[in-house]
N, C-alpha and C positions, 0 to 999 in steps of 0.2 A: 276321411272315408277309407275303410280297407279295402274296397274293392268286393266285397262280400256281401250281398242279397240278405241270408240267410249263414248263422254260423250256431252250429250246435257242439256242446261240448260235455263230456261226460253225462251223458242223458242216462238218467235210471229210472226205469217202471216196476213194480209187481203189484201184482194182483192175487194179495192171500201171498202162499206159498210160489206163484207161476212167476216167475222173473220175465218179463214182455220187452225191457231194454237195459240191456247189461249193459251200462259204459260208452252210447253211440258220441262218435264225430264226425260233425262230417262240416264242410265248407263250401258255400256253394256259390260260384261265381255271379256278378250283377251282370243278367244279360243273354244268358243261357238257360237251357236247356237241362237241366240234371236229373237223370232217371235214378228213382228206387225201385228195386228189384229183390224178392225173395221170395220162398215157397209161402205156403200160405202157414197164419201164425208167428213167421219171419220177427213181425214188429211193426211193420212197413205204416198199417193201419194206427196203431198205436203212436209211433212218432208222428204222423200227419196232425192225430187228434190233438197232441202236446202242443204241436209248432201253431195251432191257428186256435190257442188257447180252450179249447171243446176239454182239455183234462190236464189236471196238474201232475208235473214228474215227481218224483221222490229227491230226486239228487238231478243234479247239473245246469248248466244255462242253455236257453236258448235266445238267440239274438236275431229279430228280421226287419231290416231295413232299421238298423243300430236300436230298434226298441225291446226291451226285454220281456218276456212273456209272461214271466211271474210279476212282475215290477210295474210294469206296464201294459196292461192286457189292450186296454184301451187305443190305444196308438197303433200298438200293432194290429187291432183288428179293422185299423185306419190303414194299414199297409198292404193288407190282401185282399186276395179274391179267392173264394172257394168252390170247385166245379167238385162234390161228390161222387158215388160211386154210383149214385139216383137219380136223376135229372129232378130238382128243387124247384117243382112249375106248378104253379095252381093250374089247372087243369078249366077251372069257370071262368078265368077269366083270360081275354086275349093276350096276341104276343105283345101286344103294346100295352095293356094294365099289367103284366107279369113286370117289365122292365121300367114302366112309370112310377110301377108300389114301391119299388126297388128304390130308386131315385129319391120318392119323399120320404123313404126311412133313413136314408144317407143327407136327411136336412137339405135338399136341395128344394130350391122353387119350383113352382108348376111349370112356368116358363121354360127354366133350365132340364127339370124334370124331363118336358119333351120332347126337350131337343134333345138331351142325350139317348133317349128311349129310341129316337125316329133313327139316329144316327148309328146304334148299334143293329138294329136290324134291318139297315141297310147293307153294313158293311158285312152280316151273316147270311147276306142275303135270305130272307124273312121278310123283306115289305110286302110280297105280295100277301103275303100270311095273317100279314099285322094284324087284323082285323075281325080273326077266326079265332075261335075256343081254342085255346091249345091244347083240350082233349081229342080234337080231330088232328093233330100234329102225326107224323111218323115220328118215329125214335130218332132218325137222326135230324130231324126238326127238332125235337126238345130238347135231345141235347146240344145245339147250337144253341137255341134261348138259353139252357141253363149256362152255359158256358158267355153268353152276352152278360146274362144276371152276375156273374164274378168279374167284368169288368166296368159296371155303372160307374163304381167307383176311381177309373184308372188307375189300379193299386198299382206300388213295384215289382210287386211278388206274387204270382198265381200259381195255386197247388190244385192241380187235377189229378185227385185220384181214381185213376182205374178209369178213364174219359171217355173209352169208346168200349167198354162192356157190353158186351150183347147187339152191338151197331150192324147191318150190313158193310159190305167192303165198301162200297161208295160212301157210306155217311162216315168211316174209319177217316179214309182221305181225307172227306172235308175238313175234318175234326184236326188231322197231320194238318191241314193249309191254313187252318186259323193259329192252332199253335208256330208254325215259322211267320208267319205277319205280325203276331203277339213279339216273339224274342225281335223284330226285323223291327220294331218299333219301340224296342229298349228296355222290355218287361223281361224280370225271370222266372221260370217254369221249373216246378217242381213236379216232376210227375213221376206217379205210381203207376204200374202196367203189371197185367197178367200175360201181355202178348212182349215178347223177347222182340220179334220183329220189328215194333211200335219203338222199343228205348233203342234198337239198333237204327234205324231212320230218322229218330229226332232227337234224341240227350245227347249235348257236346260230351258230358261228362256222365258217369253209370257208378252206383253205390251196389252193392250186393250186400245183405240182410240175411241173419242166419241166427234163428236163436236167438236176437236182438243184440247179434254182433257185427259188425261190418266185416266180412271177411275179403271183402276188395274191393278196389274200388280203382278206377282211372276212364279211358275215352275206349270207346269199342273195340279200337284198334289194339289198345295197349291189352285188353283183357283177351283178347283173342289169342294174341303173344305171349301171355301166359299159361293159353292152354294148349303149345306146341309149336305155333306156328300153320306151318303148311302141311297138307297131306296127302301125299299119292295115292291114288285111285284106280284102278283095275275093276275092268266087268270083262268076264273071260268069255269064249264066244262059247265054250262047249265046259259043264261042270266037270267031266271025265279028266281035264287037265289039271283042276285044281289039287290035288298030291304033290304033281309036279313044280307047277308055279311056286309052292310052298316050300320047298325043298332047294328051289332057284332063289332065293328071296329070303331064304335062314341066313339069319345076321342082321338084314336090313334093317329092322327095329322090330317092336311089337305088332304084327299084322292083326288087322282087324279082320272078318271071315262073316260075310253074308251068304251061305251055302245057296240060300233061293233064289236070290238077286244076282249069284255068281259073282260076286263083287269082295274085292282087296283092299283096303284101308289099311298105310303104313306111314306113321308122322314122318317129316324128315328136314332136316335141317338148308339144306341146299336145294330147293325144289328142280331146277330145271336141271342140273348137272345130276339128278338123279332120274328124275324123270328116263332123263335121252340113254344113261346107264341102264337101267330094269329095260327100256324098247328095245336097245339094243340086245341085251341077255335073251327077251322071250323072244326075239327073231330068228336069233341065232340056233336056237332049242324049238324052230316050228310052234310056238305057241298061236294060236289067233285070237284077238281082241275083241270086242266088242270095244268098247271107248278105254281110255289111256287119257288122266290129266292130273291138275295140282288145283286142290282146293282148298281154302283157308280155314277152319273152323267156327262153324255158326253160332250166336249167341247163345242159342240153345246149349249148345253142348258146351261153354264156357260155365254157362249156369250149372248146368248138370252135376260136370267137375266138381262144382265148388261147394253145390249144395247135398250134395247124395252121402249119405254116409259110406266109408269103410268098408263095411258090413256088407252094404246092398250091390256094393259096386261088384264085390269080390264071389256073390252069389249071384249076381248077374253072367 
């Protein structure tokens, strides 16, 4: 064993003239968590399609759970589970026929069939459900069924893309409490998200996608560290100072400037021995504060960085 879930290498797409995956690597540990991430068009959709055999690449391997997707399609669709970007629910029939039909197309018995159907909609809490159309379901009812439907099988590899689309925040959570029970019970997660928040609370590890290139990749923490670090924070109490504060504060770094908010944004390398330096400057110069701190930079804006062009940054 390498230790590796999932290992993709030199992945190439196009479609016509559209190049959809220039060259992807990526490696993705057994056991975790690992988010994809990019604007839309990225790839992100395209590599999922590759990796659970739905479209063949042009060039490279892909490897999940040591089976080969071009080579062995069959095995590996013996390795996963797939929760779309749709909840995959017949709608006529209950939560217990959606995950029983499931069951006998995976060649299990009737018997075993519904024990495993009773037992996932237990564990998504769904029994009470069992029994009802799952066209009378809320959303985030179906997508827990659909999300039970990707594990009838107890694959080693589950790729949910895009899993709480459209979700209220409560059925979001839920959807966060079954993926840590999933990795907490030895499965790995591959997930795509349009919510930055979502891969910063659950991916051990975070891919960024750009034009079907990886332009980064590491643990939230490490990408966040590439985009500065820390950042001091300034909301002034009166706008009529901001001249001054600007002028106290030339050198410091690149100030960022919220004229509405009355607010200061300046990265900085040593957060607290700067920090207590800038309090001390604007006290000393009668400035008043509204709030004064150090804050780390949000996945958003690690994203933003990485994906915005040049161009827009500089017209921004």
């Amino acid at each position: 064993m390498t230790g590796y879930a999932v290992q993709i290498t030199g992945l190439r797409k196009n479609f016509g003239t559209h190049t959809a995956l220039d060259g992807v690597d990526l490696a993705i540990p057994a056991g975790q968590v690992f988010g994809l991430l990019g604007p839309n068009g990225a790839g992100k959709t395209t590599t999922v399609r590759v990796l659970t055999t739905l479209l063949r690449a042009d060039a490279g391997q892909v490897l999940v759970a040591g089976a080969d997707v071009a080579t062995d399609p069959q095995q590996v669709r013996r390795n996963i589970g797939l929760s779309g970007q749709y909840a995959a629910v017949d709608d006529r029939l209950t939560g217990f026929e959606n995950l029983y039909l499931v069951a006998r197309l995976y060649g299990m018995t009737r018997r075993r069939s519904t024990a495993v159907a009773r037992d996932l909609l237990d564990r998504f809490r769904l029994t009470d459900a069992a029994d009802r159309q799952a066209a009378g379901y809320s959303g985030g009812m179906r997508r827990r069924l659909d999300l039970a439907g990707a594990l009838v099988a107890a694959p080693p590899v589950v790729v949910l893309d895009e899993p709480t689309t459209g979700l209220d925040p409560q059925s979001r959570l839920d959807v966060w409490e079954v993926v840590g029970e999933l990795v907490g019970g030895g499965t790995t997660v591959l997930l795509t998200t349009q919510y930055l928040e979502e891969a910063d609370q659950l991916a051990d590890r975070i891919a960024v996608l750009n034009h079907g290139r990886v332009i980064a990749e590491g643990s939230s923490d490490e990408l966040k560290q590439q985009a500065g670090g820390e950042r001091l924070e300034l909301v002034l109490g009166q706008l009529r100072d901001l001249p001054a504060v600007l002028q106290l504060l030339e050198g410091l770094g690149e100030l960022i400037v919220d004229e509405r908010a009355r607010r200061i944004t300046v990265p900085v390398s040593d957060g607290q021995r700067a920090l207590a330096a800038v309090l001390d400057l604007l006290n000393a110069n009668r400035i008043r504060l509204l709030d004064a701190g150090l804050r780390r930079p949000t996945l958003d804006e690690v994203f933003l960085g990485l994906t915005t062009p040049v161009a827009e940054k500089v017209s921004a």
